[in-house]
N, C-alpha and C positions, 0 to 999 in steps of 0.2 A: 625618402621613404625607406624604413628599416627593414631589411629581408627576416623574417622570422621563424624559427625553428621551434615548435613545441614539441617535448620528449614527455613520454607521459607511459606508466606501467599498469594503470587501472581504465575506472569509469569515464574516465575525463571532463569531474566536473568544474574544475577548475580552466581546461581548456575550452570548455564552456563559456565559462566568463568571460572569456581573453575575445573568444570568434564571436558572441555579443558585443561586445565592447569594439571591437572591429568594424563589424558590421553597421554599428552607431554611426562612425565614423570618430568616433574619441580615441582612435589609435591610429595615428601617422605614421601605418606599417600594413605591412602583409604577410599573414600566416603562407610562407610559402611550403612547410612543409611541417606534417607530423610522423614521427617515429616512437613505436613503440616496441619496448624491449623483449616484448612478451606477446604472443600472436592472439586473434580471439579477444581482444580486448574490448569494452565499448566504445573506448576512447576512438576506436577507429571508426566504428561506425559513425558516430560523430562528425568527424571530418569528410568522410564520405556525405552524408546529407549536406554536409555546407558546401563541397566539389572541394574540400582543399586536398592536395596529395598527400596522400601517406604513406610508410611501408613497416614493416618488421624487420628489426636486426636484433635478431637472439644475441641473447647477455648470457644464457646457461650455458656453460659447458662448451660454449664459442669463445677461441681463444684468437680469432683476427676480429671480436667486436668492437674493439678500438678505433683499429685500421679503418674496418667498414664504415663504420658511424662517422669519422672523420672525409672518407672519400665523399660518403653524400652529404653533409654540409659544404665543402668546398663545391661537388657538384652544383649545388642550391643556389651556392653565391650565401651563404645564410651571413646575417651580422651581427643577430640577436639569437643566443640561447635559452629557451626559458625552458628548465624542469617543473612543471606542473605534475607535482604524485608521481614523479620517477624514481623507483626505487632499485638505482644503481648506481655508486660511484664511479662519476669520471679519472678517467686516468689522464697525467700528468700530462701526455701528447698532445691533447683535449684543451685542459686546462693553459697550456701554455701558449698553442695557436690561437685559443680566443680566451686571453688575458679579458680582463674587465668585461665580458661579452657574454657572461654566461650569470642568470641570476636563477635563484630557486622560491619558492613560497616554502618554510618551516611552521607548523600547527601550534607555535606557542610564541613565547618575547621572548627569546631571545636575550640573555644566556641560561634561562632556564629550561629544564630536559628539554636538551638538544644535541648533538653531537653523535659518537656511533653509536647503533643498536636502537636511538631515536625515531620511531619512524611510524606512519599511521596511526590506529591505538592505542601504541604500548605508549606514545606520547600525552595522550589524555586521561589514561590509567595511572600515567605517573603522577600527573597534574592532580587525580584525585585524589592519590594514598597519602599524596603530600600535606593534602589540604588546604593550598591555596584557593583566595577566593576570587581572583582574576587572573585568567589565564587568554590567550588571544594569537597573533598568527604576525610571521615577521615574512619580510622580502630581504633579499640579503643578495650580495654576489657572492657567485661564488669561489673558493680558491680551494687550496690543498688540503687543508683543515675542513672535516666535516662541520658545515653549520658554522661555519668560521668565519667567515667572510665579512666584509663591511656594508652594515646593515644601512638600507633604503628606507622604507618605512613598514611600521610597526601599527597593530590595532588589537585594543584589549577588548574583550567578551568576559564579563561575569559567569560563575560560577552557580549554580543553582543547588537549593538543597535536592537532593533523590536524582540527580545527574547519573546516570549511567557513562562511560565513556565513549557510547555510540550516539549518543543525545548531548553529549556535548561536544563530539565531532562534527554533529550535524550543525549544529550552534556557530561553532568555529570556522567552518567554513561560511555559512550564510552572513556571518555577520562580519568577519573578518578577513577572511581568505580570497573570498572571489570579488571585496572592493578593493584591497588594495594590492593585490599581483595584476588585475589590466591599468590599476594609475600608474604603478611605478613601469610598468611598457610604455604607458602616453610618458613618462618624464622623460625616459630613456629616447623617446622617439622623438622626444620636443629638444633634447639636447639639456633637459634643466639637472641631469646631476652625471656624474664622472666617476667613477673611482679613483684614488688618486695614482 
């Protein structure tokens, strides 16, 4: 059973999915710990009704946030990273003690708007101006490269006409985001895929 870390800078409704999906029992893990980057967040509250631990390690203007965030996952025992709506890049310290270890949910496929400055609805605003007509939510691990990493799986969501990009946020996530970020936790925890 995988020790699991969810990081999360918002509502946590994606870490929602994950502690349902848990709690099902379709995840051969345990959310041993959530951290958010940013205090006051719902996402905490969240974890607290479920009793999983949480804490805050300021990302602003904290320049041992690295350090920190690193000592409590080693504390944790953590095996599994997941960023669920974290909006901060990991540094390379990070990255390179949990190689292959660390996956994200991205709000579109992947390699379309994605990458830096990518990020909650400037993602779905992009998707709009563009005018594409499927747009949808990727898992990926993650590496050095923003949105870079070798993708897991993928799930498309139509486009609608009069789509605002808060209405197709909410779309993206319901339809896309919170099925396939806890399957790719069950694969990961079933042992069915690897990074190479």
């Amino acid at each position: 059973m995988l020790n699991i870390a969810v990081l999360v800078s918002g509502s946590g409704s994606n870490l929602q999915a994950i502690i349902d999906s848990v709690e099902k029992g379709e995840i051969n893990g345990k959310i041993v710990t959530v951290v958010s980057n940013k205090p006051g967040v719902y996402a905490l509250e969240r974890a607290k009704i479920h009793n999983i631990p949480s804490c805050v390690i300021e990302s602003k203007g904290n320049l041992h946030f690295t350090s920190q965030l690193l000592k409590h996952l080693k504390e944790n025992n953590v095996d599994l990273i997941v960023l669920a709506g974290f909006l901060c890049i990991l540094k390379e310290e990070i990255l390179n003690q949990y190689k292959n270890k660390i996956i994200n949910v991205h709000p579109s496929l992947i390699p379309s708007f994605c990458g830096d400055g990518f990020y909650g609805l400037k993602v779905h605003e992009a998707a709009l101006n563009y005018g594409v007509k499927v747009t949808g939510a990727t898992v990926h691990f993650v590496n050095e490269v923003t949105d870079g990493g070798k993708i897991i799986l993928q799930k498309a969501v139509e486009i609608k006409d009069g789509d605002t990009p808060q209405i197709l946020q909410k779309r993206v996530m319901e339809q896309a985001e919170w099925i396939i970020l806890p399957k790719a936790i069950k694969m990961i925890c079933d042992n069915e895929i690897k990074e190479d």
